[in-house]
N, C-alpha and C positions, 0 to 999 in steps of 0.2 A: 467821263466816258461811261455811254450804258453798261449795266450787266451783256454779258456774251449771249444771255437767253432773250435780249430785248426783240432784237431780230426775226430770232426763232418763236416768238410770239408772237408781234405782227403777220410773222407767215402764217399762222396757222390762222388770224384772226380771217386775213383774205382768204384761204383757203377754205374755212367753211362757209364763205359769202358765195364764193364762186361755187361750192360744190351743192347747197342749195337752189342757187340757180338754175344751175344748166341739169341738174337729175331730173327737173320735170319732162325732159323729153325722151326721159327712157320709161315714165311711166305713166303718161299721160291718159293711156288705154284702162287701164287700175281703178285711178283717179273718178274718170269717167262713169264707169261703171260704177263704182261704188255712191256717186253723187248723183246717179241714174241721168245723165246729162250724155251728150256727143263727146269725143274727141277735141272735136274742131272747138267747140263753147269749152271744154275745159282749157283749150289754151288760153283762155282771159287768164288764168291763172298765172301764165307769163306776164302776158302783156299788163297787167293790173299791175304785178310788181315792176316791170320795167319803165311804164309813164311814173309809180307815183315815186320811184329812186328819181327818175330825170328830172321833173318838179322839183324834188324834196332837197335832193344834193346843196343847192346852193343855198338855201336857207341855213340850213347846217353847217355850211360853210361857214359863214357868218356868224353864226355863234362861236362856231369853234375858235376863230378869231378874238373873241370876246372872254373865255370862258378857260377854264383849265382841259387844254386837250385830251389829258389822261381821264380826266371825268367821265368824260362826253365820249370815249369811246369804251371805256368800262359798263357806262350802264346801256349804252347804248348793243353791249353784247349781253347783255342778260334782257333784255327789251328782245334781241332778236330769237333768244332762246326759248322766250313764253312766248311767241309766234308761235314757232315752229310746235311747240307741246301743245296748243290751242287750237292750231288747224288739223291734228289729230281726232279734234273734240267736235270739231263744227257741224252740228245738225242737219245743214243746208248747204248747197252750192255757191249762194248769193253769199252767206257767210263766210266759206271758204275762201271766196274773191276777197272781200272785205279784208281779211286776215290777211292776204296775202301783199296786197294794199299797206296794208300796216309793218309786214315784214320790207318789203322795199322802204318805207321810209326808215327803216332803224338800219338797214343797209346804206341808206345813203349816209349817215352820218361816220360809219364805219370808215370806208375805203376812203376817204379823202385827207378824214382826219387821223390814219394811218401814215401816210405818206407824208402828211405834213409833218408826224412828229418825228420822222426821219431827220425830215430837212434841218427841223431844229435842234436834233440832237448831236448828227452824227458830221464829223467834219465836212468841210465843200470837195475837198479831192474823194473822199470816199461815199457821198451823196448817192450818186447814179450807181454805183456797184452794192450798196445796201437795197434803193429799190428794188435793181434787179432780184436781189434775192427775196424779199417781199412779194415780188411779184410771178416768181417763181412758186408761192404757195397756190396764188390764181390760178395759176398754170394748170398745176398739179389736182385744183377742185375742180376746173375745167374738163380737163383731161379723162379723170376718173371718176368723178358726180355723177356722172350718169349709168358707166356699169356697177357702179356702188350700191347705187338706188336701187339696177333693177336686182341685182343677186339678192340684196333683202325684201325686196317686195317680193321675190316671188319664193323666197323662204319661209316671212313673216308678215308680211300683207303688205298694204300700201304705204300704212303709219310709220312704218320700222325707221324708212331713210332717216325720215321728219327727227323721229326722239334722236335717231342717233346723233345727227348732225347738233340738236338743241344741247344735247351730251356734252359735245365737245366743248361747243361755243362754252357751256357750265363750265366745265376744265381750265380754259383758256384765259376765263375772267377769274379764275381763284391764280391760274400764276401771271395775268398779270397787273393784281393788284400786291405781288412783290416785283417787278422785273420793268414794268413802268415807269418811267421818270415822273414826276411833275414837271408840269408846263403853265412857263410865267409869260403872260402874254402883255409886249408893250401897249403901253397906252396908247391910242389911235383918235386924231382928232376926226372929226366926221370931213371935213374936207380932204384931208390924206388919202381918208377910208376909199373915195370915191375917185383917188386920182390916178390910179391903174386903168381904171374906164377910158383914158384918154391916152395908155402906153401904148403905142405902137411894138417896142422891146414885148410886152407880154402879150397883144392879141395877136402878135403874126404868127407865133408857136402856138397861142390858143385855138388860134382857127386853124391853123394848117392841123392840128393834131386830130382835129374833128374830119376835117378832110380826107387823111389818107387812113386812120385808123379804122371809121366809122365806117367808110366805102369797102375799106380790106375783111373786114369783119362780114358784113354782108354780101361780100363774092365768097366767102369761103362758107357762112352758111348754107351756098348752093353749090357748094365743087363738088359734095356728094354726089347731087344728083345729075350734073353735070358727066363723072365719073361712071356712075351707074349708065347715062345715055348713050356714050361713047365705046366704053368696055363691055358692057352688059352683067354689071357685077349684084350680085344680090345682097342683102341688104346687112346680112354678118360682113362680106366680103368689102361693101362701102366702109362700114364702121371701121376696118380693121386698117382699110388704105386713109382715109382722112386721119387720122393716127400720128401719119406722118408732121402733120401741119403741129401738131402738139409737142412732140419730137422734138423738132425743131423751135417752134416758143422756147420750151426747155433751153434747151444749148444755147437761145439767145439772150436769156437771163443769167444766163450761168459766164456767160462769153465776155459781160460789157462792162465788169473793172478791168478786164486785161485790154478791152478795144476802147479802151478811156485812157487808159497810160499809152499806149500807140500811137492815139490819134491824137490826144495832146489837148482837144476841149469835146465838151458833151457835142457843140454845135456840131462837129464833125463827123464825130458817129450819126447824129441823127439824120446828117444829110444820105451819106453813104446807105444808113439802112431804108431813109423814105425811097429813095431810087431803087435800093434792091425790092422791093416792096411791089410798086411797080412792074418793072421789068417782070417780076412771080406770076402776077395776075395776068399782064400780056400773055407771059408764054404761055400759061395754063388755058385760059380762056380764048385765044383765038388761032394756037400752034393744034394740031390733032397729033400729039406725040401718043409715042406707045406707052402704056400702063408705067413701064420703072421710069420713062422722064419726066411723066406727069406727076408720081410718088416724090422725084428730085424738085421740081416748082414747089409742094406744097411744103416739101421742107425747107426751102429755102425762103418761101410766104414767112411760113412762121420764124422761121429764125432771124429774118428783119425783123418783123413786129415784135420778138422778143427783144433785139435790143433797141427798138426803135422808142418803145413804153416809157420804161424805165427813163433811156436821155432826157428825152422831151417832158418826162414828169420832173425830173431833177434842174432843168433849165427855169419851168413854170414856176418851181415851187424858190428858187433861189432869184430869180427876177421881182417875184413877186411881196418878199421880203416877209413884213409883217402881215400883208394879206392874205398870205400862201392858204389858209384854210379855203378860204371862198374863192381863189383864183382855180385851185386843183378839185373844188366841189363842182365850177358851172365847167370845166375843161370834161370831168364826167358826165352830166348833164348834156353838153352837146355831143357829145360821143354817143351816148343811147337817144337823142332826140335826130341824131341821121341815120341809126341806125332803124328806128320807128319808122322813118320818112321815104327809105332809098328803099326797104327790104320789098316791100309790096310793090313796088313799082321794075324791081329785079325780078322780081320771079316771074311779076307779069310777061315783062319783056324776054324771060326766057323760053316761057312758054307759047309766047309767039313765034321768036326770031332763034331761040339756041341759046350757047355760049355768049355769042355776039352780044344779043339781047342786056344779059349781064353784065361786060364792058363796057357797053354803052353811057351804063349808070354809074359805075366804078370809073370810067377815065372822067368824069364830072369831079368828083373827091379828088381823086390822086393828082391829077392836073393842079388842081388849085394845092393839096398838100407838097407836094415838091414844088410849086412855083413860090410860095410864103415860106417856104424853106431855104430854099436858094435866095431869095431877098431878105430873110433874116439875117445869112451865111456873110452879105456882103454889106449890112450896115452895123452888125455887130462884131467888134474887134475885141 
């Protein structure tokens, strides 16, 4: 059995993955200016690290596979710590990128092979209720990343978020190079390696996962302003209503060892939350409810996706056996590769058509994610 803190250090490892991420949009204005560049061009600064995580995940995958897990995500947190202290330093904007470029790939190796070392460690009844709380660190770097950033940016300049964050991840690799298991990874003939390729058991939850998460992700990156259209809310008042949607994440990470002994297999929750999931975004995006039942949709968005995550990682990562590293690398992977794909093509459509606009591209994912769910639901016993 791990140490009690094994847990509590994988949270924290995602939680400064996620809370790097997502602070660039509290300070991209900062950024900007300090690189004498636009706004809009400093969002390459996203998107750089969002392509080269979605590339890079599944390679990493694969290694990890190969390789001692505890390794491979030990250095792979002090790789992402001299990132973050170096894009401090960058001369230039094009460097900046580059750096940034470089921090997603040491991200990608992070988050997958976290979850993996879950699977391997911790028993199969208590699998998906570990996730959850792993992924409850996301949550929580989600969540808070970006009024974190901006409260020290605008105390301490743009740098500040960067060391601190690099800070942590330092911390994080001193206790968990006590708190860490080692990981023995069986020998894998190359024909084995490559016979998941041909599971229907593992690509129906792969592809469904990309389906309703990747479309759910990209409607709620537009409920703000969807919210803001509707209500007329200003841009403290969006922040503080999308809120809810985090809320809710929370309590569905927090919720899904108790709705795992309920429900009797992960299959079941995952069905029950991809539908509620669903059912969120309909009400939200095509009902014109008033402000507190639109605040109830976004809680009840996230609180499926919150236990919808975790099931569906703990299904992937136990189907997938000895592959689990690269099975739950490319599962990330296509998550940010629709999320790349749908987000442009939502907003577009929003800013033609509405709310509508947005459904349009989200009933494409969720359709297909509850239809490979429900077909998973009735060939696997």
């Amino acid at each position: 059995m791990p140490s009690r803190f094994f847990l509590f250090t994988l949270a924290l490892t995602v939680y400064f993955v996620g809370a790097t991420e997502f602070m660039l949009t509290a300070i991209l204005t900062p950024q900007a200016v300090a690189f004498d560049t636009s706004p809009a061009a400093a969002s390459w600064l996203v998107s750089g690290y969002a392509l080269s995580y979605a590339i890079a995940a599944p390679v990493f995958g694969i290694l990890s596979d190969r390789i001692d897990r505890r390794r491979l995500l030990l250095v792979s947190l002090v790789l992402f710590a001299l990132d973050g202290i170096a894009l401090t330093l960058a001369p230039t904007f094009a460097v900046a990128v580059v750096l940034r470029i470089l921090g997603g790939l040491a991200s990608a190796a992070l988050i997958p092979t976290a979850f993996a070392l879950i699977s391997e460690t911790m028993p199969t009844e208590r699998q998906a209720a570990a996730m959850g709380t792993a992924m409850l660190g996301m949550t929580l770097g989600i969540a808070f990343g970006p009024a974190f950033a901006g409260l020290l940016t605008q105390a301490f300049g743009w740098r500040a978020p960067f060391l601190a964050t690099a800070s942590g991840c330092l911390c994080v690799f001193g206790v968990g190079l006590r708190v860490i298991p080692a990981s023995v990874q069986p020998k894998i003939s190359a024909r084995s390696e490559r016979a998941w390729f041909r599971s229907a058991a593992i690509l129906r939850p792969l592809l469904a996962k990309a389906g309703w998460n990747g479309t759910a992700v990209v409607a709620f990156l537009l409920a703000g302003e969807v919210l803001r259209q509707r209500h007329g809310l200003d841009t403290g008042e969006v922040g503080l209503a999308v809120s809810a949607f985090g809320v809710g994440l929370g309590l569905g990470n927090l919720a899904i060892g108790p709705a795992g002994r309920l429900a009797g297999r992960d299959e079941v929750v995952l069905l029950g939350a991809t539908v509620l999931v669903a059912l969120a975004v309909v009400l939200f995006m095509l009902v014109p409810l008033p402000l507190g039942g639109a605040l109830l949709s976004l809680l009840a968005w996230g609180l499926a996706l919150g236990l919808a995550a975790p099931s569906s990682t703990a299904i992937l990562a136990r189907r997938a056996c000895a592959q689990k590293g690269q099975v739950l690398a490319l599962s990330e992977s296509l998550n940010n590769v629709v999320i790349l794909a749908a987000l442009p093509a939502a907003a577009a459509l929003f800013s033609a058509y509405g709310p509508g606009g947005i459904m349009f591209v989200s009933a494409v994912g969720l359709t297909l994610g509850v239809g490979l769910t429900v077909a998973d639901m009735c060939r696997v016993r």
